[in-house]
C-alpha positions in Angstrom: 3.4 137.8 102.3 7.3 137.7 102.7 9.1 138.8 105.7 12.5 139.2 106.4 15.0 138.7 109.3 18.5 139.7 109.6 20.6 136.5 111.0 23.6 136.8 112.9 25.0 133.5 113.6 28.4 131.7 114.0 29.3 127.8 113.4 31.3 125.7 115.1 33.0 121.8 114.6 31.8 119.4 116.4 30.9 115.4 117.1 28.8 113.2 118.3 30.6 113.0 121.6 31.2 116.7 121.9 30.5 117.9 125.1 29.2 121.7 125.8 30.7 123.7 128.3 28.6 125.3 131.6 27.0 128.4 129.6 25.8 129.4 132.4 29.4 131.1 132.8 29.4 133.3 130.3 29.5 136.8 131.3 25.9 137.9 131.1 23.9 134.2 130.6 22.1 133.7 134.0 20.7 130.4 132.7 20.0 128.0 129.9 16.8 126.4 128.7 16.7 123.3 126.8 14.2 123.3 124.4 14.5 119.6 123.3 14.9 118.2 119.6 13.1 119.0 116.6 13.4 117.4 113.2 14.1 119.8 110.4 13.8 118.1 106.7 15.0 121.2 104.3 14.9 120.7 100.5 17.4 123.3 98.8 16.7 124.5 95.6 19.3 125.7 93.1 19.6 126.0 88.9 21.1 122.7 87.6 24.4 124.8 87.5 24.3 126.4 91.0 24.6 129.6 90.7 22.8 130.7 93.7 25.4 128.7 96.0 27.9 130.1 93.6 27.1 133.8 94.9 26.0 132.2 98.4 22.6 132.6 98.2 20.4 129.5 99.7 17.0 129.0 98.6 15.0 126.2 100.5 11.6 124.9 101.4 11.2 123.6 104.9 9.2 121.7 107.2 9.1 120.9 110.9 10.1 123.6 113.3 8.6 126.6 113.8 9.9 128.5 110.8 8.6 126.0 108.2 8.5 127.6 104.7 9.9 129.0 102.0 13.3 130.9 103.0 15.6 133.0 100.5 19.2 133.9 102.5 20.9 136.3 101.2 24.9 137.3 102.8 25.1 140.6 104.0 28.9 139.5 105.6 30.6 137.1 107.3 28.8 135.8 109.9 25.2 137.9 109.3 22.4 136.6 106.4 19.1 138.4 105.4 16.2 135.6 105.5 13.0 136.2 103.4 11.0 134.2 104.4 7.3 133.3 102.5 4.8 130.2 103.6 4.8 127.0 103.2 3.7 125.8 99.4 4.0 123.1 96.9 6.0 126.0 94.4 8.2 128.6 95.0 6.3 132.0 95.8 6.3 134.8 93.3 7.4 137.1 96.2 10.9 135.6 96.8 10.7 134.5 92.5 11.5 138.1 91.9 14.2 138.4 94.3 16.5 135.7 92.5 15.6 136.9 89.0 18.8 138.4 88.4 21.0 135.1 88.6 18.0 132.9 87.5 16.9 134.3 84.3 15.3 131.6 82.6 17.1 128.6 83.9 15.0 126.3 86.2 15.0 126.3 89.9 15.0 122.5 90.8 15.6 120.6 93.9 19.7 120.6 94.7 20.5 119.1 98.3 17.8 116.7 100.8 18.9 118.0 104.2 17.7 116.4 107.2 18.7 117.9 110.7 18.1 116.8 114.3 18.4 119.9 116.1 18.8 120.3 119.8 18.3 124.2 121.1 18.6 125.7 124.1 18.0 129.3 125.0 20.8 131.8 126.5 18.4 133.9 128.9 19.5 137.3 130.7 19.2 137.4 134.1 15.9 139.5 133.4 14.5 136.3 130.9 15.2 138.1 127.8 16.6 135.7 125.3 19.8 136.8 124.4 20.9 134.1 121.5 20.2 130.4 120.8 22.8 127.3 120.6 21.9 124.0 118.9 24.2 121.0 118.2 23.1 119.9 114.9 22.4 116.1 113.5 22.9 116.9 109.8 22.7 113.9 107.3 22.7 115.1 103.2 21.8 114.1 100.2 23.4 115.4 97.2 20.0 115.6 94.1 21.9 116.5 91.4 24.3 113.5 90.8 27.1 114.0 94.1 26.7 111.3 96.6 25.7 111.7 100.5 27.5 113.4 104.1 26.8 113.4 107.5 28.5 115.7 110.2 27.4 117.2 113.9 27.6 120.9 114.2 27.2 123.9 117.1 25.6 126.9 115.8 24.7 129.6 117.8 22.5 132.6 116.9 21.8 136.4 118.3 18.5 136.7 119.3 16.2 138.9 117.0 16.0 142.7 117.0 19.7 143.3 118.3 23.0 143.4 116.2 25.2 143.4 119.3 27.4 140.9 118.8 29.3 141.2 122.2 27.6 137.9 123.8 28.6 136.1 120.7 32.0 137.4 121.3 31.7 135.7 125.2 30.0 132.9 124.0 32.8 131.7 121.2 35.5 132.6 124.1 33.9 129.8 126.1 33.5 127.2 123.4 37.0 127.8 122.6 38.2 127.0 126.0 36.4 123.4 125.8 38.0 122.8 122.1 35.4 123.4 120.0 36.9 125.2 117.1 34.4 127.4 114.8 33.6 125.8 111.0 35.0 126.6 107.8 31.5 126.5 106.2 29.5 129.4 106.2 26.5 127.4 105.7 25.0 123.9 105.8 24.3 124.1 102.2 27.9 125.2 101.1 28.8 122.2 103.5 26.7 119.0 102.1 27.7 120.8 98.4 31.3 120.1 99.5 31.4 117.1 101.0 28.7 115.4 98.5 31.5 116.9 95.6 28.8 118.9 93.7 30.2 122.1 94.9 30.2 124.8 92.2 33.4 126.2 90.8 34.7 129.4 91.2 34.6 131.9 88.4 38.1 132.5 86.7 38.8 135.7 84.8 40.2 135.6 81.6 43.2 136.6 80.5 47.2 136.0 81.1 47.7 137.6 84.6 49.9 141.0 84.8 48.4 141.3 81.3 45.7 144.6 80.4 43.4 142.3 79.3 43.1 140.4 82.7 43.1 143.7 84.5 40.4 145.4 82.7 38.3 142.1 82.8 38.8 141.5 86.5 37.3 145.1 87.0 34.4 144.3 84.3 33.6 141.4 86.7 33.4 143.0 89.7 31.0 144.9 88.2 29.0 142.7 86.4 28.8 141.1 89.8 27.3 144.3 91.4 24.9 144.7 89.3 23.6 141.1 89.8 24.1 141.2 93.6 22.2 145.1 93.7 18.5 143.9 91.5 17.2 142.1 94.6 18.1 145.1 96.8 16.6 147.4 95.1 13.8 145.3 95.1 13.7 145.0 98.6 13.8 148.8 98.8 17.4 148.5 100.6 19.0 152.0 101.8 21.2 153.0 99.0 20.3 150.1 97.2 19.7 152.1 93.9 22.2 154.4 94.4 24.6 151.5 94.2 23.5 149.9 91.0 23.4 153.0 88.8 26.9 153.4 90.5 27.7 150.3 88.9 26.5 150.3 85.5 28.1 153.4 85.2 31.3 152.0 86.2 30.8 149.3 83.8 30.1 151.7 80.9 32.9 154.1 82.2 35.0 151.3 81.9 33.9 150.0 78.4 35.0 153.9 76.9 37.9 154.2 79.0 39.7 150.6 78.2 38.4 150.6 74.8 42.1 150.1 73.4 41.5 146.9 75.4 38.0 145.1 74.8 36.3 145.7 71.0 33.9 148.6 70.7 31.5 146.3 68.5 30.8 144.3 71.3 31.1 146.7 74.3 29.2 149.8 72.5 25.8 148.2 72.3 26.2 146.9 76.0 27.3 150.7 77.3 24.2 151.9 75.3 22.3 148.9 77.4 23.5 150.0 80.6 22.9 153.8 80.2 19.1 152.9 79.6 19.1 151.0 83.0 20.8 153.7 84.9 18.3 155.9 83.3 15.6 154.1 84.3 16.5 153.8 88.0 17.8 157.5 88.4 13.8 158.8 88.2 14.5 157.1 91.8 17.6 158.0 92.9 17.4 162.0 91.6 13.9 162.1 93.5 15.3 160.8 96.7 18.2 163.2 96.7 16.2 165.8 95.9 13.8 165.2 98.5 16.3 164.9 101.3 18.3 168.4 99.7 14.7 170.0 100.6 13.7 168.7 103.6 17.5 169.9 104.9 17.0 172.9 103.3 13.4 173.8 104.7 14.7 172.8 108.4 17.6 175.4 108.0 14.9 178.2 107.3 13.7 180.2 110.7 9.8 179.7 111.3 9.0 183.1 110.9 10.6 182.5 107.4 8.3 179.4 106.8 5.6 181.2 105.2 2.2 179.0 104.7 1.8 174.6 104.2 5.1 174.4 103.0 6.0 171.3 104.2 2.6 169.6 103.4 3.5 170.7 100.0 6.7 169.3 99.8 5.5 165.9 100.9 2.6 166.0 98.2 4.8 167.0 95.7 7.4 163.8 96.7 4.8 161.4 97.2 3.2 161.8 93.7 6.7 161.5 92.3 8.6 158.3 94.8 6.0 155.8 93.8 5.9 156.4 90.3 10.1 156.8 90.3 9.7 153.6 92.0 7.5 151.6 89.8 9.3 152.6 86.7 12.9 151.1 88.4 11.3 147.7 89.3 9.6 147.7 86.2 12.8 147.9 84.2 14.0 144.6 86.4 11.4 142.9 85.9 12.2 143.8 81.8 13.7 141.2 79.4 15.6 143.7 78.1 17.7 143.6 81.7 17.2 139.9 81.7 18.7 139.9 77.7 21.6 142.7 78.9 22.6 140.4 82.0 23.1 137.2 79.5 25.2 139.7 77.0 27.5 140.7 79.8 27.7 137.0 81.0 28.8 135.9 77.4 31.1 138.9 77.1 33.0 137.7 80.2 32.9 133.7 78.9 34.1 134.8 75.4 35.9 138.1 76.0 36.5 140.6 72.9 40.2 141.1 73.3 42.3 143.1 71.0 45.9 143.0 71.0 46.6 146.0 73.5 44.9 143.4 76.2 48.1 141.2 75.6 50.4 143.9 77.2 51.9 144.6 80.3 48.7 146.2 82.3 50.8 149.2 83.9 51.6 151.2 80.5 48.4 150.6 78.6 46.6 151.1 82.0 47.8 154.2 82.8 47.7 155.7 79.3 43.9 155.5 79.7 43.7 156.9 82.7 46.0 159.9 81.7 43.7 160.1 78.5 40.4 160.6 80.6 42.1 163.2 82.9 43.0 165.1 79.7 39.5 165.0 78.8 38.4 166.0 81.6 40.8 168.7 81.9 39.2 170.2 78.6 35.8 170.6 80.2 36.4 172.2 83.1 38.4 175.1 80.6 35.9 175.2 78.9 33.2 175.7 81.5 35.7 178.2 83.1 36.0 180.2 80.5 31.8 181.0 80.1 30.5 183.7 81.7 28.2 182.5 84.9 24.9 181.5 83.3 22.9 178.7 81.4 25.3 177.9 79.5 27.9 177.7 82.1 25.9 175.1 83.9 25.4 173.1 81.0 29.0 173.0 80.5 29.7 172.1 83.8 27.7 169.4 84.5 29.8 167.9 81.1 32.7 168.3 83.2 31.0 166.6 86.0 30.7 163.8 83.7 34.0 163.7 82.7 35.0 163.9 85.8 33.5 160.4 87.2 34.6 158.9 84.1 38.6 160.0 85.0 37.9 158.8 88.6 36.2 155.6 87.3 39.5 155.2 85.2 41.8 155.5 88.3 39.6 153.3 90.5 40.1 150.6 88.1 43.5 150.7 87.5 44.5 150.8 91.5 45.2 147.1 91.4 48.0 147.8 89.1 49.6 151.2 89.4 49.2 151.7 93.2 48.9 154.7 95.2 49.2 157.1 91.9 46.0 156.3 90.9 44.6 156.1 94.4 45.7 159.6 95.1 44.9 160.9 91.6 41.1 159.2 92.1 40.9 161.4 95.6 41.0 164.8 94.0 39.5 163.9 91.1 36.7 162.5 93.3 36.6 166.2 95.1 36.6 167.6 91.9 33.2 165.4 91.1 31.7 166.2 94.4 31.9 169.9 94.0 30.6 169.5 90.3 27.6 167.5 91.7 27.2 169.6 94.5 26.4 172.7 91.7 24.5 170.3 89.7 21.9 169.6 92.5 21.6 172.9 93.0 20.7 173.7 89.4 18.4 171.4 89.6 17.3 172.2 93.2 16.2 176.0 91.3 14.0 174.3 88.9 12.3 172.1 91.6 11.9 175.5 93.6 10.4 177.8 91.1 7.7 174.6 89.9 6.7 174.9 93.5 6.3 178.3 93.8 4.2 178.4 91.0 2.2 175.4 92.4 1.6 177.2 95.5 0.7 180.7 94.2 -2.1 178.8 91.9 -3.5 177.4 95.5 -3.1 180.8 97.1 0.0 180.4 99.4 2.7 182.7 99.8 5.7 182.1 97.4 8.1 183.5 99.8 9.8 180.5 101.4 10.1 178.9 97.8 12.0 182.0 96.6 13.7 182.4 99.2 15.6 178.8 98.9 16.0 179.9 95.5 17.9 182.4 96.2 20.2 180.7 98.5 20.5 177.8 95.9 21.6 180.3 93.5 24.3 181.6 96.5 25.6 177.9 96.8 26.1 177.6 92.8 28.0 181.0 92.7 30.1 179.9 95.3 31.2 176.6 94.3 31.9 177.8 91.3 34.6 180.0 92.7 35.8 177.7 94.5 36.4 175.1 91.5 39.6 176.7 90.3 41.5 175.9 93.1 39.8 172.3 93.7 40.9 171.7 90.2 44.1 172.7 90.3 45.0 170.2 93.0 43.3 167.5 90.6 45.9 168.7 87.7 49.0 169.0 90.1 52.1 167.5 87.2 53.4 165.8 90.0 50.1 163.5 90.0 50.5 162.9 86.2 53.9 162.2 86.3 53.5 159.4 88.9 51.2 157.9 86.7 53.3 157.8 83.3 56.6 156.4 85.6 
């Protein structure tokens, strides 16, 4: 059984002869315990081509100390690491297998770095004996296992104790070793460390493309992207807040992109993919739609007066999202797990190593850029007449969730081109983005009504009252109405000429 453990640490330079300062003065330490030395022998594993260390991910079996193991760290930001940890065993556990499947595929995970540590702790106690972080000075000797030679170096690190994110003794604690010299480290980890100074460190990626050009713009966006995607399968995994949210959020940015810039990078090549990526989105929004829905409920049953809450109604709710969540969430792991995500990661990987530029992607990025963008507004300026111009209805709604559509896909386009036209396309992706948030707002609550009136009916067949169910109907319907007079206006700010105009200078 994995566990995990958010890390908090910082890293500092040091030597043999480096000398710690009293700790005992830092604001808040009322004493230090030495803990003695303990020998750590790590083995890190890696593909032959380091792509974990490339995305700073460490994989590594331990032994000595009391964590010994398997541990998979994943950065969360400077400074603060996830660590799954699984136990000790002669091959890596299928537990923390799945969590690296996105950059592993099908490459091998063998043995990258030896690295032996002689590790001297001591504890930081409050003055009530509650640990409050833990400093080492660290032995470190490495050996390079893929062909790079060996390193040895002395290190201070110093840790937050479990269960807190308040960095503020950190803070105190730095201030001090900084007043005895010791300055903090330039490597975030030990791993990225021996991988540099045993010269097998991996490259960086480069984006293709001669810079200023449309080609290297679009591409630079594509790999962000691309990158997302990667970064988001083991959170979603790991059943991270927002974690699903932010890779359908991605793949449609990816696809968005593809349609948009499709003067650009070759249809052939990017069609297939955006047909690829819509399946995956597809897949995980069973999850996504279910857990938006169930929180629009829940707020919405809370805003209801008791005397209004006519029978179980809650109890049905919650049977209702349980038999849905773990099936939404089956069907979303299941897809990762696919080789048809494995087969669409490797297609996006060689569309970035061999590009399919066509001549437009030689240009200066600012007018071919901002053509796009202006084309997608335009587009999105047809839906909305059109939906506008139905009478309030089914038919309406249909139409306006098109325009919703249209109307990520135009803020998409401005997101994108930010690097290179600036505040225009910043300011045009805000009230577009409004316009896209009042859209979605009237799409939840189309589909709010559906979800209402299925549970009505569920609940008269069992012999409860209907009455609450109808009533949030009712106010659903209330909501819809009203942001759809309210659209107009929210649209016209979206569609000021002065917007456009800064855009096509």
């Amino acid at each position: 059984m994995a566990e995990t453990k958010r890390e908090i640490e910082r890293k500092y330079e040091a030597t043999g002869g480096t000398e710690l300062p009293d700790l005992t003065r830092v604001p808040g330490v009322a004493s230090v315990v030495d803990d003695g030395v303990m020998e750590l022998d790590a083995v890190y594993h890696d593909t032959p081509d380091l792509r974990l260390a490339a995305d700073g991910v460490t994989l590594r079996r331990r032994t000595g100390g009391s964590d010994a193991g398997w541990h998979v760290k994943f950065p969360v930001a400077a400074g603060i690491r996830d660590e799954i940890r699984a136990p000790l065993s002669d091959t890596l556990p299928d537990a923390l297998a799945g969590l690296l499947r996105s950059r592993v595929r099908a490459a091998d995970v063998v043995p990258a770095v030896h690295l032996h540590s002689s590790r001297d702790v001591r504890r930081l106690l409050a003055p009530d004996g509650t640990l409050l972080a833990e400093l080492s000075v660290d032995t470190v000797h490495a050996e390079s296992l893929l062909g790079g030679g060996e390193a040895s170096w002395t290190e201070i690190e110093v840790e937050l104790a479990d269960d807190t994110d308040d960095e503020t003794i950190l803070d105190a604690i730095e201030k001090r070793l900084k007043k005895a010299d010791i300055a903090p480290s330039n490597a975030p980890s030990k791993l990225a460390r021996a991988l540099e100074e045993t010269g097998a460190a991996p490259r960086p990626p480069t984006t293709p493309g001669k810079p200023g050009t449309a080609g290297a713009a679009v591409l630079g966006y594509v790999r962000e992207q691309i990158e997302a995607i990667v970064a988001l399968d083991p959170a979603v995994r790991r059943d991270l807040p927002d974690a699903v949210h932010q890779l359908r959020v991605a793949c449609r940015r990816l696809r968005s992109a593809f349609k948009t810039y499709r003067a650009v990078l070759d249809r052939d090549v990017t069609d297939p993919l955006g047909e690829e990526l819509k399946w995956l989105a597809g897949e995980l929004g069973a999850a996504r739609d279910q857990e938006v829905l169930t929180e629009r409920l829940r707020a919405a049953l809370d805003e209801v007066p008791k005397t209004l809450r006519l029978g179980p109604v809650r109890a049905r709710l919650r049977i209702w999202t349980a038999a849905r969540a773990a099936d939404a969430r089956r069907r979303a792991v299941d897809a990762l797990d696919s080789d048809r995500h494995l087969a669409l990661l490797e297609a996006l990987d060689a569309l970035l190593a061999d590009p399919p530029l066509r001549k437009a992607a030689r240009r200066d990025a600012p007018k071919v850029l901002s053509r796009a963008v202006l084309k997608d507004h335009d587009r999105l300026a047809g839906r909305v007449d059109d939906a506008l111009a139905l009478d309030p209805g089914h038919e309406r709604d249909l139409a306006l969730h098109a325009a919703r559509k249209a109307a990520k896909r135009a803020r998409y386009a401005a997101d994108a081109a930010r690097p290179t036209l600036g505040k225009p396309a910043k300011k045009l992706a805000k009230r577009v983005k409004a316009v896209q948030s009042l859209l979605g707002e009237h799409q939840d609550a189309v589909v709010a009504r559906a979800t209402l009136r299925e549970l009505a009916i569920q609940a008269h067949a069992a012999g409860e009252s209907a009455f609450t169910w109808g009533l949030l109907h009712g106010r659903e319907e209330a909501a819809a109405a009203e942001q759809e007079r309210e659209l107009p206006a929210v649209w016209a700010r979206a569609s000021a000429p002065g917007i456009r105009a800064a855009l096509s200078r």
